[in-house]
C-alpha positions, -999 to 999 in steps of 0.1 A, spaced: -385 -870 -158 -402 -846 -179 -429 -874 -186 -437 -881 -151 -443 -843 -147 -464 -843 -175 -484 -876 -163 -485 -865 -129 -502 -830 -137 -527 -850 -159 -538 -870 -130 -541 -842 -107 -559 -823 -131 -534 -792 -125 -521 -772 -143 -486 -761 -141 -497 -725 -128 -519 -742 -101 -493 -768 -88 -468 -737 -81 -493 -719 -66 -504 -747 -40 -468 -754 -36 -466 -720 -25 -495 -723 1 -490 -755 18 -453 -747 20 -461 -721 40 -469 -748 70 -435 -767 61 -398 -750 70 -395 -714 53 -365 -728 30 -392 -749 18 -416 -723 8 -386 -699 -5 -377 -725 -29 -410 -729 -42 -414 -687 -48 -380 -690 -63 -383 -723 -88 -424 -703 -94 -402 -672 -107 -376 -689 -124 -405 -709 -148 -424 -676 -153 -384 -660 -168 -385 -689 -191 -419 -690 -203 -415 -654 -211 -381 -658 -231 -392 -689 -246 -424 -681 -263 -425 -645 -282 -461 -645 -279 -460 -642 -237 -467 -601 -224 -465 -598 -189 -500 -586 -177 -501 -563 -145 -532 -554 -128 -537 -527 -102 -532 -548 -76 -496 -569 -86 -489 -532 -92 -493 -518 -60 -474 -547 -42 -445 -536 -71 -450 -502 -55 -448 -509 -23 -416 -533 -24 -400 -498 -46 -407 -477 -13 -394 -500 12 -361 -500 -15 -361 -464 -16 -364 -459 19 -326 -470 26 -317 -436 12 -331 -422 44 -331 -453 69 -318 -445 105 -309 -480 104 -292 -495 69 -281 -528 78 -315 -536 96 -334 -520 64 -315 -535 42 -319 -572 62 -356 -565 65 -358 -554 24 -339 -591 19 -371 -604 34 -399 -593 17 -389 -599 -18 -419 -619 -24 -434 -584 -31 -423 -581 -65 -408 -621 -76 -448 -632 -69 -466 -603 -87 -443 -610 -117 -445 -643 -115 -482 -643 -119 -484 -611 -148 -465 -637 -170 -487 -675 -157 -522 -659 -154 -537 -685 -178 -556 -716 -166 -562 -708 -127 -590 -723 -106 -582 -706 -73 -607 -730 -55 -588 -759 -68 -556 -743 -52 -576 -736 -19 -594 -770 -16 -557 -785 -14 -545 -760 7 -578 -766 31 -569 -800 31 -533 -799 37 -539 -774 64 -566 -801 76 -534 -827 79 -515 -802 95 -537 -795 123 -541 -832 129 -504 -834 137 -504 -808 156 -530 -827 177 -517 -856 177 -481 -845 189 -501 -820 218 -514 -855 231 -482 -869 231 -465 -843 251 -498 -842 274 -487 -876 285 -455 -866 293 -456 -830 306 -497 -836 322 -496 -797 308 -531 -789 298 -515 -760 279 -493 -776 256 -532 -780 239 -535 -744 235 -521 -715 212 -480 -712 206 -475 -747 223 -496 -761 201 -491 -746 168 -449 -747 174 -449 -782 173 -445 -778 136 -421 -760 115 -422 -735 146 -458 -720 135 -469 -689 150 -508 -696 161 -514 -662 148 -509 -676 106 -520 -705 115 -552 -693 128 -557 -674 96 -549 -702 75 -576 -725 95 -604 -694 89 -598 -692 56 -594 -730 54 -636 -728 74 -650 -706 47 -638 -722 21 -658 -754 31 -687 -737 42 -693 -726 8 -687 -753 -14 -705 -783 -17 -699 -806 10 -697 -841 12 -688 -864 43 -652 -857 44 -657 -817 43 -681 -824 71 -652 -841 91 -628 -818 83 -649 -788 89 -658 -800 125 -626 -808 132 -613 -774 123 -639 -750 141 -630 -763 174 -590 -765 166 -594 -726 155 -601 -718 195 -572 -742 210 -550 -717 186 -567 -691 206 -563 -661 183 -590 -638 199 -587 -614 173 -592 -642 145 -620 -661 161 -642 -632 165 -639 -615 132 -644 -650 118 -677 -660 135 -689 -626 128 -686 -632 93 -697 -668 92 -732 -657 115 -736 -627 91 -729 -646 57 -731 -683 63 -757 -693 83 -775 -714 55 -740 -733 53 -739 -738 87 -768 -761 86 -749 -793 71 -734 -791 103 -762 -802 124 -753 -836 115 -725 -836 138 -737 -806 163 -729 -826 190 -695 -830 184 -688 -795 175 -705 -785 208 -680 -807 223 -653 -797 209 -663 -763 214 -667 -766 253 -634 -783 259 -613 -757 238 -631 -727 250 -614 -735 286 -582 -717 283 -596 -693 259 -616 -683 284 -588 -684 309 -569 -658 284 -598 -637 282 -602 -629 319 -567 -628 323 -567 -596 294 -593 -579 313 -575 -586 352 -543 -571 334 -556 -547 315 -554 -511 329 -549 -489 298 -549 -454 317 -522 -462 342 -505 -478 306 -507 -442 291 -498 -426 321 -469 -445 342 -433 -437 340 -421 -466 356 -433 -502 352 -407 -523 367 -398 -562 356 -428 -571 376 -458 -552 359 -484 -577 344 -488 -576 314 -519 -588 284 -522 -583 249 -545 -555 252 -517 -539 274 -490 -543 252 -509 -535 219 -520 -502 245 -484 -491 253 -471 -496 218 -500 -469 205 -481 -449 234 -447 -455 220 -453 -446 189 -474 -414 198 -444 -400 216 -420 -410 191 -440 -390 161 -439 -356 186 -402 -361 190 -394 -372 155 -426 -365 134 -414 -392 109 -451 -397 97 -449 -386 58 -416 -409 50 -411 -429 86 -376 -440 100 -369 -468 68 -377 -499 60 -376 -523 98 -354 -497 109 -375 -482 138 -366 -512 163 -336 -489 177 -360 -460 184 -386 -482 204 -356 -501 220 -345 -467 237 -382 -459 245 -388 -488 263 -359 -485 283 -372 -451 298 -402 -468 307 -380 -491 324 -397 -522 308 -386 -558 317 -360 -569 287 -386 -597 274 -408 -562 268 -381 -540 256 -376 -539 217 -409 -556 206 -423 -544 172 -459 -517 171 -481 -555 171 -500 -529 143 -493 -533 105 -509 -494 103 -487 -480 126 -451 -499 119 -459 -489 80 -464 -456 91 -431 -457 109 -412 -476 86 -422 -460 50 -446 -431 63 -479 -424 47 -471 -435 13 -463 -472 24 -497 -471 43 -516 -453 13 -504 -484 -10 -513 -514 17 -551 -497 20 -555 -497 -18 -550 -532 -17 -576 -540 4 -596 -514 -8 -594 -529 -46 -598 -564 -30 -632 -555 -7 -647 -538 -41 -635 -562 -66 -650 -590 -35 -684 -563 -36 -687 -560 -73 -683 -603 -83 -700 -608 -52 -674 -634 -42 -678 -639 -5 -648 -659 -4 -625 -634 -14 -646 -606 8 -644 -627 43 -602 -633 35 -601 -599 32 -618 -585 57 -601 -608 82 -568 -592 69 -578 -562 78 -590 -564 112 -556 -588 121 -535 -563 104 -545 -542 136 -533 -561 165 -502 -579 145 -472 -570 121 -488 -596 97 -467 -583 62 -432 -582 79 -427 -622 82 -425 -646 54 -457 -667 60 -482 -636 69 -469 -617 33 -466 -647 10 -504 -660 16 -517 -622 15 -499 -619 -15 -504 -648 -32 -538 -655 -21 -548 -619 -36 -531 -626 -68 -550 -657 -70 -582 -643 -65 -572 -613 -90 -561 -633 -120 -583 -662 -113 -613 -676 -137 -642 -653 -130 -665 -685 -139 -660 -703 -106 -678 -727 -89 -715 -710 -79 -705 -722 -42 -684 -687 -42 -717 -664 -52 -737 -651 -25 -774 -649 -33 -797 -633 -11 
């Protein structure tokens, strides 16, 4: 068995660090026991390396320290959590915090993060496909132009929200803008631009062509080849993201939002809307509580917004839904030290982006940030694994990459 290992990682020119780590990241589009297992068997090698060979020191950076840190907060936060078994459930969750960090301050050694992100690209490439392919198929049987478009389409596997998914096809984009493309990174790269607006993640696609018309436009040239079929693609899947987009600005009255006392089960509602009346909520529960320097614990806050949507007399589909802000449900979950630790992060990974001039690691990044303020991206599995892991990567990774990464004026 162990020889097949062996042969097999000499074929795929991996090394054992890299294979868990890409494990890690395409099993983030397979069932989450499957990517659980992976984190787990990643931690359990990195235990036995260290006890195995004297020589092996676990080396922290900044970064692996401050996701230790904050995992230690959201721990010490059940000694004040309105809400222990929900603090201690949500805790159970995120312990990919502190087994990934550790994992990687003991298997550093022989990393090519764009090795590990030109599988992932790929595999995310395959994914997408099926997803396609399977949206066809229940065309034909539904004639549902929808079931092209957003959840319907990214559920279809392994129950994918479209929100990760999205991320994971932008990141997927900039990685093959910048390296150096041959035919099949053409094909995949024009398949993918088009499938990133069926997902239909407003907040994603604009932050993402911002940053590929500020930073990429020299890459974007190898795709004149097939312009066409971009354009295509383009036109086809911008229908019902345009339909979205009027439909958030027909449904979207944010004074009335601030303002009304009474909505009713028939009040129409958009994103905009519900991202407006969750700043609300959480306004009005920091004058009655002011929880902001320690917050209510750890995912314990759901109670509290529970019994404010009810006095808003919300429909029960509305009533109980999270802050759909990572800023905000820190702040109400851990308080101001939580939130100090999570911008650290990025702010380490924007100047540590700044200083290699790594453009790769910069766009990731910045696309973090922006999503991080219309979702709850570091409460579920798949949004904190690939922040996590994808940092790391970039953190302890070979700073000789391939020049592909470097932006030169």
């Amino acid at each position: 068995m162990k020889h097949y290992f062996l042969n097999f990682l000499k074929k795929s020119d991996l090394s054992v660090n890299e294979l868990f780590s890409s494990l890690i990241l395409c099993s983030l589009m397979l069932p989450r026991i499957v990517n659980s297992l992976a984190i787990g068997l990643f931690f359990i090698y990195s235990i036995i390396i260290f006890f195995k060979y004297k020589g092996t020191k676990f080396r922290f950076t900044k970064i692996s320290l401050f996701f230790i840190s904050f995992f230690v907060i959201c721990v010490l936060s059940l000694f004040w959590s309105i809400d222990l078994t929900a603090s201690k459930e949500g805790i159970s969750r995120i312990v990919s915090f502190i087994l990934i960090p550790i994992s990687f301050s003991v298997n550093y050694q022989k990393i090519r993060p764009l090795k590990i992100f030109y599988f992932f690209s790929y595999f995310t490439f395959f994914v997408a496909l099926l997803m396609l392919l399977k949206a066809i198929i229940n065309y034909f049987q539904t004639k549902d132009y929808h079931v092209f478009f957003y959840h319907n389409l990214s559920n279809t596997i392994s129950d994918l929200h479209a929100i990760y998914f999205s991320i994971f096809v932008s990141f997927s984009i900039f990685l093959l803008l910048l390296k150096d493309k041959n035919k099949l990174d053409l094909v995949v790269t024009i398949f993918l631009i088009p499938f990133l607006f069926l997902l239909s993640s407003k907040t994603v696609i604009v932050i993402s062509f911002i940053l590929w018309i500020s930073f990429f436009k020299k890459n974007f040239l190898f795709l004149k080849k097939g312009f066409i079929a971009v354009i295509t693609l383009l036109l086809l899947s911008s229908v019902f993201f345009k339909e979205r987009i009027f439909k958030e600005i027909n449904n979207s009255n944010l004074i009335e939002i601030f303002q009304k006392e009474n909505f009713g089960w028939q009040y129409k509602w958009s994103g905009i809307g519900i991202r407006t009346l969750q700043i609300r909520t959480f306004y009005e529960l920091l004058n009655e509580d002011d929880f902001m320097l320690h917050g209510y614990g750890y995912n314990a806050v759901r109670e509290k917004i529970i019994k404010k949507h009810k006095s808003y007399k919300l429909y029960s589909g509305m009533v109980g839904i999270d802050f759909h802000n990572q800023y905000l449900q820190l702040i109400a979950e851990v308080g101001l030290l939580g939130l100090f630790i999570i911008l650290m992060i990025f702010m380490l990974s924007i100047k540590k982006a700044v200083t290699e001039r790594d453009l790769l690691f910069f766009s990731f990044s910045v696309l973090l940030i922006f999503v991080c303020i219309t979702e709850i991206y570091l409460a579920r599995q798949r949004g904190l694994v690939f922040f996590v892991t994808t940092t790391l990567l970039f953190v302890y990774g070979k700073k000789i990459q391939h020049k592909i990464i470097k932006y030169n004026k």
